[in-house]
N, C-alpha and C positions, 0 to 999 in steps of 0.2 A: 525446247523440251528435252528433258533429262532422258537418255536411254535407260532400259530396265537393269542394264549390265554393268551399268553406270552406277548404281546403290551399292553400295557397300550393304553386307547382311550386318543383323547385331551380332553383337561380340556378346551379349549374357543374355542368356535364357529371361524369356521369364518367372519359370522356377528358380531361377536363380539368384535373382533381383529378390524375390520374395523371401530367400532364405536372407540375402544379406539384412534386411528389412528387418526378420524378425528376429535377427545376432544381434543385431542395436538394440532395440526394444526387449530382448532378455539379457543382454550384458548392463546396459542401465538398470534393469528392475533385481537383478543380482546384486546388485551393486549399492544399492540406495535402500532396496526394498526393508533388507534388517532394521534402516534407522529408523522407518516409520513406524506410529507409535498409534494406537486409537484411546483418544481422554475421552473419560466419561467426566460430567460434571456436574456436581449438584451445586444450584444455583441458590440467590438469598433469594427472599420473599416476593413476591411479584404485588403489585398494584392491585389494592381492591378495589379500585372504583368509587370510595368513601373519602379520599384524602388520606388513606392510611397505607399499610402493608397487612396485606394478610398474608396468614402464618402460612398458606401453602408454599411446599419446597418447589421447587422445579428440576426438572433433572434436562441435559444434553448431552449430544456426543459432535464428536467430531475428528482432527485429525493433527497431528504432528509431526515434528521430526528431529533428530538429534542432528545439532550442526558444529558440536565438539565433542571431543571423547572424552571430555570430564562432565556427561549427564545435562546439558544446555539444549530445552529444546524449543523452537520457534513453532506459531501456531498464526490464530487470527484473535482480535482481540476480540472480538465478538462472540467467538467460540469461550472464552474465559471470563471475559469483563464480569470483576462481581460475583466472582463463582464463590462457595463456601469449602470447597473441595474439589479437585481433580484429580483423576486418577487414571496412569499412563500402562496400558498393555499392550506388553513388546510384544513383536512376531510370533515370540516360542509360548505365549500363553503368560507370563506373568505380570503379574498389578503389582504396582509400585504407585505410593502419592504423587505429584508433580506439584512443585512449591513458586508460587507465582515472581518470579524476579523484577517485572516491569509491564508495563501497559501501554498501550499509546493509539488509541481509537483515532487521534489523524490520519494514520495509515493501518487501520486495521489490523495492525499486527502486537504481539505476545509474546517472551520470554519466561519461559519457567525452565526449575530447574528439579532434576533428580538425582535424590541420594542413593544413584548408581549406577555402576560403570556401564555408559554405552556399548551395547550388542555390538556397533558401530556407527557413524556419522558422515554425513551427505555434506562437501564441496558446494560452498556457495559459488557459482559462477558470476561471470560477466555478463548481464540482462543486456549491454549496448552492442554485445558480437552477435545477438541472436537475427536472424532474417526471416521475412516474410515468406511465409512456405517450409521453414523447416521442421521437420520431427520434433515434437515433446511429447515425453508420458507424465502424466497425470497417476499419482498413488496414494490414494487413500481408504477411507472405511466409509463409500455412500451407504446410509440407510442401514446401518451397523454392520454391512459383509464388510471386514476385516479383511485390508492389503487386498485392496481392488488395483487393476492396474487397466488405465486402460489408453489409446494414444491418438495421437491427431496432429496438428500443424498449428504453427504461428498465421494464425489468421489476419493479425494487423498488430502493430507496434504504434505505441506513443498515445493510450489509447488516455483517458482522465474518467475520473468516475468518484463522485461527494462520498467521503465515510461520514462513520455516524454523529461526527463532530461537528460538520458541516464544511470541513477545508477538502479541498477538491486534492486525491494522489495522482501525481503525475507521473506518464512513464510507462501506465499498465499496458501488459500483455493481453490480447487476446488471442484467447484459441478453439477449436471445434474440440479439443478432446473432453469426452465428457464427462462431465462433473454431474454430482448428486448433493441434497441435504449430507452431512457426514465428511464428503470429500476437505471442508474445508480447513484450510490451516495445514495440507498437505504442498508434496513438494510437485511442482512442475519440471521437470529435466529432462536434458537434450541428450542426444546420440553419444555423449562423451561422458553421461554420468553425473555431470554436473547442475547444482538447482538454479536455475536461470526465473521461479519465482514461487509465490508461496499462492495459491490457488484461494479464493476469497470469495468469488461471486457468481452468480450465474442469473438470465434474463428468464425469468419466470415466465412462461408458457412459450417459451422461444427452444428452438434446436440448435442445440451447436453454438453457443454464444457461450462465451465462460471469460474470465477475467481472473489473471493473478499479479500480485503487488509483483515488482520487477525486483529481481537478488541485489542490485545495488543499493535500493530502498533498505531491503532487510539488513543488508550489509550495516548500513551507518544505523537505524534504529536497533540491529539488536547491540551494539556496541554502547551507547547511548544507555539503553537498558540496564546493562548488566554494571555500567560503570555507575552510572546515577540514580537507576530505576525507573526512569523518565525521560522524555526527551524535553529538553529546555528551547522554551518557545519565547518570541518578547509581542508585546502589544503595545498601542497607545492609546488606545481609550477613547474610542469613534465610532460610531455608529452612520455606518452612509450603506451608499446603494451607486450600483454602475449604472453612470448616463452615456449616453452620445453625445460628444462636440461634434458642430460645426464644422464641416470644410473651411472654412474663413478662420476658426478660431483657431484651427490645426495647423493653418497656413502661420499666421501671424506670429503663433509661439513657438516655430518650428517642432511640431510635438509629433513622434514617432508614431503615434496612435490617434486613433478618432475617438477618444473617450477616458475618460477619466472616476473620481469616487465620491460623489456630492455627500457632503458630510451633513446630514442629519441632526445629529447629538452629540455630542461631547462630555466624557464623563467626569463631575467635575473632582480638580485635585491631581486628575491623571496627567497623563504623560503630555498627549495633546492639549490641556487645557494649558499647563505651564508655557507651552510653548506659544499660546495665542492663537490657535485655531478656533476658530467658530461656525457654529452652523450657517450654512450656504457655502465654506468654503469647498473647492475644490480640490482632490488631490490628483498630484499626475505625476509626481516623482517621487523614490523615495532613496537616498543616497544617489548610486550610479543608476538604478532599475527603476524603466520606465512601468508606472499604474497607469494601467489603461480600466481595468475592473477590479471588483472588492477581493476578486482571487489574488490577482497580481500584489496588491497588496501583503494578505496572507504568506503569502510564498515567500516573501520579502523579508518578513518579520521574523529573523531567526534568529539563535543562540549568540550570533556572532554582533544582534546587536543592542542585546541585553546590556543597561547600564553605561552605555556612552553617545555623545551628539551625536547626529546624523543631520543632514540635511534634507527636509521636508519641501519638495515644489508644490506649490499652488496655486490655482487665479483664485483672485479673489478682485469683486469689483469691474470685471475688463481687465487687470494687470497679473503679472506675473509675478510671483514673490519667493523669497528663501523663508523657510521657519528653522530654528533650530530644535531638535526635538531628542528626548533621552529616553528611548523607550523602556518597557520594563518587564519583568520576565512576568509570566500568566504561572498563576496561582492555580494548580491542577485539582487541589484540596478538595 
């Protein structure tokens, strides 16, 4: 047993723990708070329910933030997709348009751009230094209050979550601090000032669940964006579904994974058709990267392999086979 004389006392108050607490939380919100930005957006025609469009307008708000100081600001795509106008107001009270640069509903995220010079601009951080349990503030406009700040912790890393595309982002942040309709497309940032991720989603009738795209995502899409307007994606033209193999068939093919992508359809003329794939085959590789499910897949299918062979694994029959296969870039139109 420990004697009582034996403890060392604390060294900081806990008044004083609380001051340091809240110098982090107003040195970041000094800091970042100018860039963020509150878009209002009128949207195009919404769905009558006839097969048509009727003419009513829609309107949204939401949140942003300058991430260069020549007017570049990053949001969600959700908050923009399809807008007919947006319109960005700075901290000090003034509207300015905000002019759409790029899109990319895989990862929910938005590039527009404003003809004028940033108040100031927020530091994309390192989303992989962030840790479990650390400070982030959340700054946005929930429910139209304007430059809300509010804070919480890294509740869990590495988290996946389907956009509205259907491809699963990998990476996201979850946190307690809490987020409202409004918040989204604002910045999540740490004790150092830096955006470690872009705030997106939150668990509808849940507390303290919130989810932001991670800053290395933003990193390479808005770069993508601003260079192409898009992010360049490749397909091959299949329609499957994740099964389970076998322990026997996992044994036999030496296959990293218990499952693979039974191929459905084939669309013809595409990419997989030239290559000779057919329905019932399997897929389990694709280059170096084992498919275990239709995600893995996806993930796989990048820019990098628009337009040249690749090597396609699959059983097909009981055997094992090579395809050669030339994927090809996805047509966003």
């Amino acid at each position: 047993m420990i004697a009582a004389a034996e403890v060392e006392p604390l060294t900081v108050s806990d008044g004083e723990a609380l001051d340091a607490y809240s110098r982090a939380v107003v040195g970041a919100v000094e800091k970042v708070g100018p860039a963020v930005v509150h878009l209002e957006v009128s949207g195009v025609a919404v769905p009558s329910g006839r097969g048509g469009r009727a003419p009513a307008d829609t309107k949204g708000t939401g949140s942003g933030f300058f991430f260069t100081p020549d007017g570049f600001l990053l949001t969600n795509s959700h908050v923009v997709h399809g807008a007919r106008e947006v319109r960005a107001t700075f901290v000090d009270g003034a509207t300015h348009l905000a002019y759409p640069v790029g899109d990319d509903p895989s990862t929910d995220l938005a590039v527009l751009k404003v003809d004028h010079a940033a108040p100031a601009f927020a530091a994309l951080g390192d989303a992989a230094r962030i840790r479990q349990g650390q400070l982030v503030i959340a700054i946005g406009n929930p429910l139209g209050f304007q430059a809300t700040v509010t804070a919480g912790v890294v509740s869990a890393l590495g988290r996946t979550m389907r956009s509205q595309s259907g491809r699963l982002i990998d990476g996201v942040i979850q946190t307690d601090a809490a987020l409202n309709p409004g918040n989204s497309g604002g910045p999540l940032v740490n004790a150092r000032a830096e955006v470690v991720g872009v705030n997106t989603a939150i668990i509808a009738g849940a507390q303290g669940i919130c989810f932001a795209v991670p800053a290395n995502t933003a990193q390479f899409v808005a770069s993508r964006l601003i260079r192409d307007g898009r992010v360049r994606r490749s397909y091959i033209g299949v329609v499957g579904q994740t099964i389970a193999l076998t322990r026997r068939h996992a044994q036999r093919f030496h296959l990293a994974v218990q499952g693979g992508v039974l191929v459905t359809d084939v669309a013809p003329n595409g990419p997989a058709a030239r290559a000779g794939l057919r329905p019932r085959d399997i897929i389990i590789g694709l280059e170096t990267g084992v498919v275990g499910s239709v995600d893995d897949l996806q993930r796989q299918l990048t820019e990098e392999l628009i337009g040249r062979d690749a090597e396609l694994s699959i059983l097909r029959a009981g055997t094992q086979q090579i395809l050669r296969v030339r994927p090809a870039e996805i047509d966003m139109a």
